[in-house]
N, C-alpha and C positions, 0 to 999 in steps of 0.2 A: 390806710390803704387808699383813702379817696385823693384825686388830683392836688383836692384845697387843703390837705392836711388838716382837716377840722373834722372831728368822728361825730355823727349823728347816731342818737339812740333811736334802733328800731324803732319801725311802726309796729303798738301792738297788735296780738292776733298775727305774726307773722305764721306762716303753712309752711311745711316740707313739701316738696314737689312731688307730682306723683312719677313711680317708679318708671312708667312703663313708658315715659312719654324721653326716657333718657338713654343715651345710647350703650351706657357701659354700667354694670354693677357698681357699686360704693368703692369697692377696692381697686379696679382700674381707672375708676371717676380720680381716685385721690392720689393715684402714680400719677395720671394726664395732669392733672393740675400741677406735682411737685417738679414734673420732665419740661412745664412750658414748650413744651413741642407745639409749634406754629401749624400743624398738621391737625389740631385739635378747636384749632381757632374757628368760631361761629358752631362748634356741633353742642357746646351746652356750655353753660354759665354759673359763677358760683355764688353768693353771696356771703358775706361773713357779718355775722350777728353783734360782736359787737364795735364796730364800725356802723352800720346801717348800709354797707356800698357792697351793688355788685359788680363785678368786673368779667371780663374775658380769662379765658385758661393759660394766656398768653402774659397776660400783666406782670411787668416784673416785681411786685409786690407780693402776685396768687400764691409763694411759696410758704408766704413766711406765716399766715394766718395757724393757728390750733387748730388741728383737724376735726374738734369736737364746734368747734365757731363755724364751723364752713356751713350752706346748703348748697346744693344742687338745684340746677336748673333750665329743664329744654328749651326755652327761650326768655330771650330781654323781656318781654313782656311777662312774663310767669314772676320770675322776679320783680320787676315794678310793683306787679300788682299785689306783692307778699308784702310789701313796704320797704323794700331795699330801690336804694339811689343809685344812678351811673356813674360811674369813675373816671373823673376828670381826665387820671394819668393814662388810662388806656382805650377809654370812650368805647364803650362797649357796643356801641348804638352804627361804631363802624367797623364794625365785624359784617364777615359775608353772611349772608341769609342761611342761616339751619334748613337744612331737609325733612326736620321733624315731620311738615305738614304733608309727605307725603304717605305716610298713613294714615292718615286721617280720613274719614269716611266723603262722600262726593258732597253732602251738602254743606261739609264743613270747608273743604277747598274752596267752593264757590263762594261761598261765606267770606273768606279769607280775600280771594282776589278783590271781591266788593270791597269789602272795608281798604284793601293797598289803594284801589282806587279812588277812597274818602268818600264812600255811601255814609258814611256814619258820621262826617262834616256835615251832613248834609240833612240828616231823617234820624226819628228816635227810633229806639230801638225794637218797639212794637211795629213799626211802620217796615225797618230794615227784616225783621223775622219773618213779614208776612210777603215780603219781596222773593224769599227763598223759601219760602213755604212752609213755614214754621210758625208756633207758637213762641215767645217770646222767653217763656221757662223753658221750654225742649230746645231750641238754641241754647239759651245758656247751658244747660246739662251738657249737651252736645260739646263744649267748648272746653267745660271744664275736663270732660272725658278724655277728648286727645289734644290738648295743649294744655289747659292747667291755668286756665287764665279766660276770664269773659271776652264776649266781644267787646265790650265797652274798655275796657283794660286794653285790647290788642291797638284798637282805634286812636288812646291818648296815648298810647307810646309810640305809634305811629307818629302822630303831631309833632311830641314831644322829641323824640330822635333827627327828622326832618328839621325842624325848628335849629336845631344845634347846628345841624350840617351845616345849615345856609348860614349858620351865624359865626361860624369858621371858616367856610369856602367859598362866602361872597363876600360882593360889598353893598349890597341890598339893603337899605331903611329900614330899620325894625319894625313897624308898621307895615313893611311890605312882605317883610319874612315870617309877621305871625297870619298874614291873608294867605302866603303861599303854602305854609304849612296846615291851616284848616281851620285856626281860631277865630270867633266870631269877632272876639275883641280882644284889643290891646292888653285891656286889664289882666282879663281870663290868662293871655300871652304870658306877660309878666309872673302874673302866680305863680302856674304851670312850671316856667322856669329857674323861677326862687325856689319853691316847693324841693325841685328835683337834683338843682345843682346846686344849691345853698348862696344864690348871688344872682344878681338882676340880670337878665343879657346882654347890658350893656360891657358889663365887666367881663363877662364868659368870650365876648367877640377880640381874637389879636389884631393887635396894630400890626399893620404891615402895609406898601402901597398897592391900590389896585393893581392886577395885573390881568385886567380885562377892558375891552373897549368898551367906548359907552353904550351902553344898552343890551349888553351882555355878561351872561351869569356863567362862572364857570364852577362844577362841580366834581368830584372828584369818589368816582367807585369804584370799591373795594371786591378784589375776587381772591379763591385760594390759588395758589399756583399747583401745578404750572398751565400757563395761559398759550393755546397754539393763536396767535395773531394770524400768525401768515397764511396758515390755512383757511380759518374764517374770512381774513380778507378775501382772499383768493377766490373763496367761494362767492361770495357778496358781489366781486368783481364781477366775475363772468355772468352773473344775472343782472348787473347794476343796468337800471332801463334813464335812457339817454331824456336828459332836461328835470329829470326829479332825484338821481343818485349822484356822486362823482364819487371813486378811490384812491390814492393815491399810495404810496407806497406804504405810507406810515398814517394814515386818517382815511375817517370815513365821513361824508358831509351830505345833506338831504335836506330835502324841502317838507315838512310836517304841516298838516292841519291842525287848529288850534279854535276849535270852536267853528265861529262863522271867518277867520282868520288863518294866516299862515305864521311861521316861523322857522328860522335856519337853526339848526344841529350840525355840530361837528364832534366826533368822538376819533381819540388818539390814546394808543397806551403811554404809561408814562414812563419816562425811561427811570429804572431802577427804582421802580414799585411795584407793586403786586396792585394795579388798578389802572382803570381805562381815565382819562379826563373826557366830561361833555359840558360842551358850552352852548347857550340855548343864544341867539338872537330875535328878538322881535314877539316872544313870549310872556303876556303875564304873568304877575309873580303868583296869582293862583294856578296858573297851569304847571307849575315847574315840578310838584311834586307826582303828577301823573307822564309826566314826560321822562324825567328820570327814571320811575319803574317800569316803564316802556324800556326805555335802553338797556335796565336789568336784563331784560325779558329775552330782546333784540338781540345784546351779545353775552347771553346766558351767564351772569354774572353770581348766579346764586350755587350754581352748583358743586360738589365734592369730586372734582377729577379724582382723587387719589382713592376714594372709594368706587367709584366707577371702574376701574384700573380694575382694583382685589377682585369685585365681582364676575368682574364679565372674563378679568383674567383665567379665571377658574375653565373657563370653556377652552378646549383645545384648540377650535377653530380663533378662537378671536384672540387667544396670548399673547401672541405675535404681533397681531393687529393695534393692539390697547400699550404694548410697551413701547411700537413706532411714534405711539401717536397719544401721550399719556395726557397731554390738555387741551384734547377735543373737545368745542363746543357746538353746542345746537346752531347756526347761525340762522337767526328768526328773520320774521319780514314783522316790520312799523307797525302796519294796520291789517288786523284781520280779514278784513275783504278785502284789501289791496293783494291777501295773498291770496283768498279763493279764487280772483280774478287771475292772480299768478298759476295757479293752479290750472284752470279751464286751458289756458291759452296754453301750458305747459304738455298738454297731454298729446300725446304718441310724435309729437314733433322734438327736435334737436334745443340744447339750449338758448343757442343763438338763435335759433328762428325765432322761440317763445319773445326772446328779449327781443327783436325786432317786431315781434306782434304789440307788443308791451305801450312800446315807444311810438307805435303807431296811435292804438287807443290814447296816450296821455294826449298825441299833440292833437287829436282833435276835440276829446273829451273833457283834458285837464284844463283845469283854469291856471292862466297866467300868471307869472308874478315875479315882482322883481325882490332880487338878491344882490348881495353884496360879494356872492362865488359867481365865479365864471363857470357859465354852463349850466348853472342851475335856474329856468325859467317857468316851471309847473310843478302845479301840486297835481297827486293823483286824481284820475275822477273820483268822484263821491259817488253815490249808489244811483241817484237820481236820471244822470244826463242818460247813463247804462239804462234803464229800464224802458224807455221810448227811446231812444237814440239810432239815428241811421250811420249804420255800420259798414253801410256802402263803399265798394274800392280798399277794404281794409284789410283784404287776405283771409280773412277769418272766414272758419266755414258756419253754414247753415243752422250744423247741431249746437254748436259752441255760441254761437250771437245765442239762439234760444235761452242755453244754459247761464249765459250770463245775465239776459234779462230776467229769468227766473231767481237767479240769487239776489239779482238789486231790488226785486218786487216783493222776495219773502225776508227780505231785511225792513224793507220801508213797513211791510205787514206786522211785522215781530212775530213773521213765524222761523226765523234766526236770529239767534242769541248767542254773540261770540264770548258771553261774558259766563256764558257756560261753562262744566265741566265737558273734558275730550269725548267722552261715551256720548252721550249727549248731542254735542254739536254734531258728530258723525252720523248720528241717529236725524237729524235733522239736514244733514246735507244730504244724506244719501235717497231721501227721501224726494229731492229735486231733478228733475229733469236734466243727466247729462254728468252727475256727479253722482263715482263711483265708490266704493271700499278704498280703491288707492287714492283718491282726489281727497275725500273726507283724512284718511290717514297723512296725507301730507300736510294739510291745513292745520291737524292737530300738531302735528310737528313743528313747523315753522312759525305759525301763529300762535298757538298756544304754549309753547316751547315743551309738550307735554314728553318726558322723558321716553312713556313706554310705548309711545306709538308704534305702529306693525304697518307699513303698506304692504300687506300681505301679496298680493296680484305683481307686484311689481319684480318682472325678468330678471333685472341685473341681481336683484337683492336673492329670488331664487336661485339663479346659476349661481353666485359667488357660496350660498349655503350647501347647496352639494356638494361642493368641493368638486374632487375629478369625476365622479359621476353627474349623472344626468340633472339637470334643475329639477329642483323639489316643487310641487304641488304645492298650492296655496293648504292648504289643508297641514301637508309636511311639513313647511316652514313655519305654520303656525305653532304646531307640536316641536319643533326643534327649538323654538325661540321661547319653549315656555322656562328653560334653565339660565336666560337674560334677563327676566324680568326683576325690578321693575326698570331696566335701562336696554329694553328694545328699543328704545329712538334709537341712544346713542351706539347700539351695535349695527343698527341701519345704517348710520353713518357710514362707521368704520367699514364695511361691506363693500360703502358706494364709493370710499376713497381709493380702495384698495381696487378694486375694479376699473377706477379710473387711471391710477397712476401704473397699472399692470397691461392697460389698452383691453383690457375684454369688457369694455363698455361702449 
């Protein structure tokens, strides 16, 4: 079943997964696996015992295994860490992100985004638990409770999956692809990689010619279909703020912060796959792996349309909604206070105005920089110039300069934390002068790409809930939307599309 046709005997002590953390009983686990339905790809993972390889439900090999050799598994890492290896022939590691993790309790999410970020590259794990406010066993319990797997587990298969990527979808120096992925050293690299694939990386990397300019990495992410492009772009478009964004019919391109540095992005779907291509210019090869789960994030790459569909299908109001429009994504903004700022300057004004406000701040705020796109000449401001900065001749009113100097001075303070959980962050923006229930609900939306968001206050979202009656009361809409959960973002969406493209917006 493995890619190299060489079977490895289990690690011993291999575990059965726990039950609860899987989406189907034993008997619909073991139809998904023999139906290879691509509809099942990324929602759990099987390993077979005697091989030592786990794979995707998709593999065309996952049929032929004895159903008593099979295990279950809600994610790649659960697996890893049982002692089962990835499968060369279907690379499991590029499968789309499971939704497991949204049941999972708040300090395990945050947990989770840390470690996608590479806290745990970086800090042991005494250090990383007292980050989140844990004991370093109550973490782990915690871990093993809703995923099935430590944090330490989740963090080298992080590495380890990353590692592979770049060693198939670049043409990066191995030295440079075990820096980008997280290992401290070459050696550890190596190991890591022998250990997992049963062969050195040099051998695991295909021949083929570069098909990137120099100094650019192209990588290649993986979503379920089906994917609305043209909507997301669409949307992207009309906000895109002039000198830091450009769209074009088929790409999206941007100028990113990269430390004390900048770097270009471009991301395009790719014609006749199920995945977006992004190619990073001017980035170190440590930055690539928090850049990439940035663009996850950005064009919501992880989530189950087709699940989102059944759910929210079930509501009367939205059937309609959810079957015009069945691969709706969140479309996110880059940096979290780029959107709060988006945010401030978005409130009780028209689209175009906000992005004309937008474009004013960058050009006298942003710093400069040069590009190899036409039109792209600044990076966002950074929190800094915003918090003393004269705002003078910028259109902006009174309340909003305040609100904005209060969000760049309670970020420079760390009394906001975007690396938060949505509850949380809302609890601390609302908390700020000038940001409401709807501003905080937007920010978790866009920024956090947080599914169940609610801007409860906001008009269109109530008129379109009533239907032909009167707009529902914040209070109403809250209680009407508690039968979408957990995917009130995305029926917010659907709401504001459908209001748009009807003109009662």
């Amino acid at each position: 079943m493995s890619g190299n046709g060489e079977p490895c005997a289990p690690t011993r002590g291999m575990v059965a997964p726990m039950k609860p953390q899987l989406p189907f009983g034993s008997q619909v686990l073991e139809r998904a696996r023999r139906s290879r339905d691509s509809r099942f790809d990324g929602r759990f993972y099987l390993g077979v015992v005697t091989t030592g390889v786990y794979c995707r439900p998709i593999c065309p090999a996952a049929p032929k295994a004895h159903r008593r050799h099979v295990r279950y598994f809600a994610t790649a890492a659960g697996a890893h860490a049982a002692g089962f290896r990835p499968c060369l022939r279907c690379r499991p590691e590029t499968a789309p992100g499971t939704p497991a993790w949204l049941g999972t309790s708040a300090v395990v999410r945050r947990a989770l985004r840390l470690i996608e970020d590479g806290a745990l590259d970086r800090a042991r794990i005494p250090q990383f638990a007292a980050r989140v406010g844990l004991g370093a066993r109550q973490l782990d319990r915690l871990f093993a409770q809703h995923l099935g797997a430590s944090p330490l587990a989740l963090a080298q298969t992080r590495r380890l999956h990353f590692a592979k990527h770049l060693i198939d979808g670049s043409d990066l120096p191995m030295t440079e692809v075990a820096l980008a992925a997280g290992y401290g050293s070459l050696r550890r690299f190596n190991d890591a990689l022998r250990k997992a694939y049963g062969r050195p990386p040099r051998e695991l990397r295909r021949q083929r010619p570069s098909q990137t300019a120099a100094g650019e990495v192209a990588l290649t992410l993986a979503y379920r279909p089906p994917y609305d492009w043209q909507r997301l772009s669409a949307f992207l478009r009309a906000r895109a703020i002039a000198g830091v964004e450009a769209l074009e019919a088929d790409s999206y391109a941007r100028v990113i912060r990269v430390g004390s540095a900048h770097a270009l992005i471009r991301v395009r779907p790719l014609p006749g796959r199920d995945a977006l291509e992004l190619r990073v210019s001017g980035a170190p090869a440590a930055a690539l792996y928090r850049i990439a789960a940035t663009a996850r994030r950005v064009f919501d790459l992880t989530s189950d349309p087709g699940q989102i569909t059944r759910d929210l299908g079930a509501d009367r109001l939205l059937r309609a909604l959810v079957r015009h429009r069945p691969g709706l994504r969140i479309p996110g903004v880059w940096d979290p206070f780029e959107c709060a700022v988006r945010a401030v300057l978005g409130q009780q004004v028209s689209v175009s105005a906000a992005r004309t406000l937008a474009a004013r701040l960058v050009e006298r705020f942003g710093e400069p920089v040069s590009t190899p796109a036409a039109g792209l000449t600044h990076a966002f401001p950074a929190p800094q110039p915003l918090a003393n900065g004269n705002f003078d001749g910028l259109g902006i009113t009174g309340a909003r300069i305040e609100a904005l100097r209060a969000l760049a001075r309670a970020l420079g303070d760390g009394q906001i934390e975007f690396d938060t959980g949505a509850e949380t962050l809302a609890e601390q923006l609302t908390a700020l002068s000038g940001f409401g229930a709807w501003t905080a609900q937007y920010v978790a939306l866009r920024a956090l790409g947080e599914p169940d968001a609610l801007p409860e206050g906001d008009l269109v979202l109530r008129r379109m809930a009533g239907g032909s009656a009167r707009p529902l009361t914040a209070r109403e809409l809250r209680q009407r939307a508690e039968s979408w959960r957990p995917w009130r973002g995305y029926a917010t969406l659907h709401l504001w599309y459908a209001a748009s493209e009807t003109g009662a917006r």
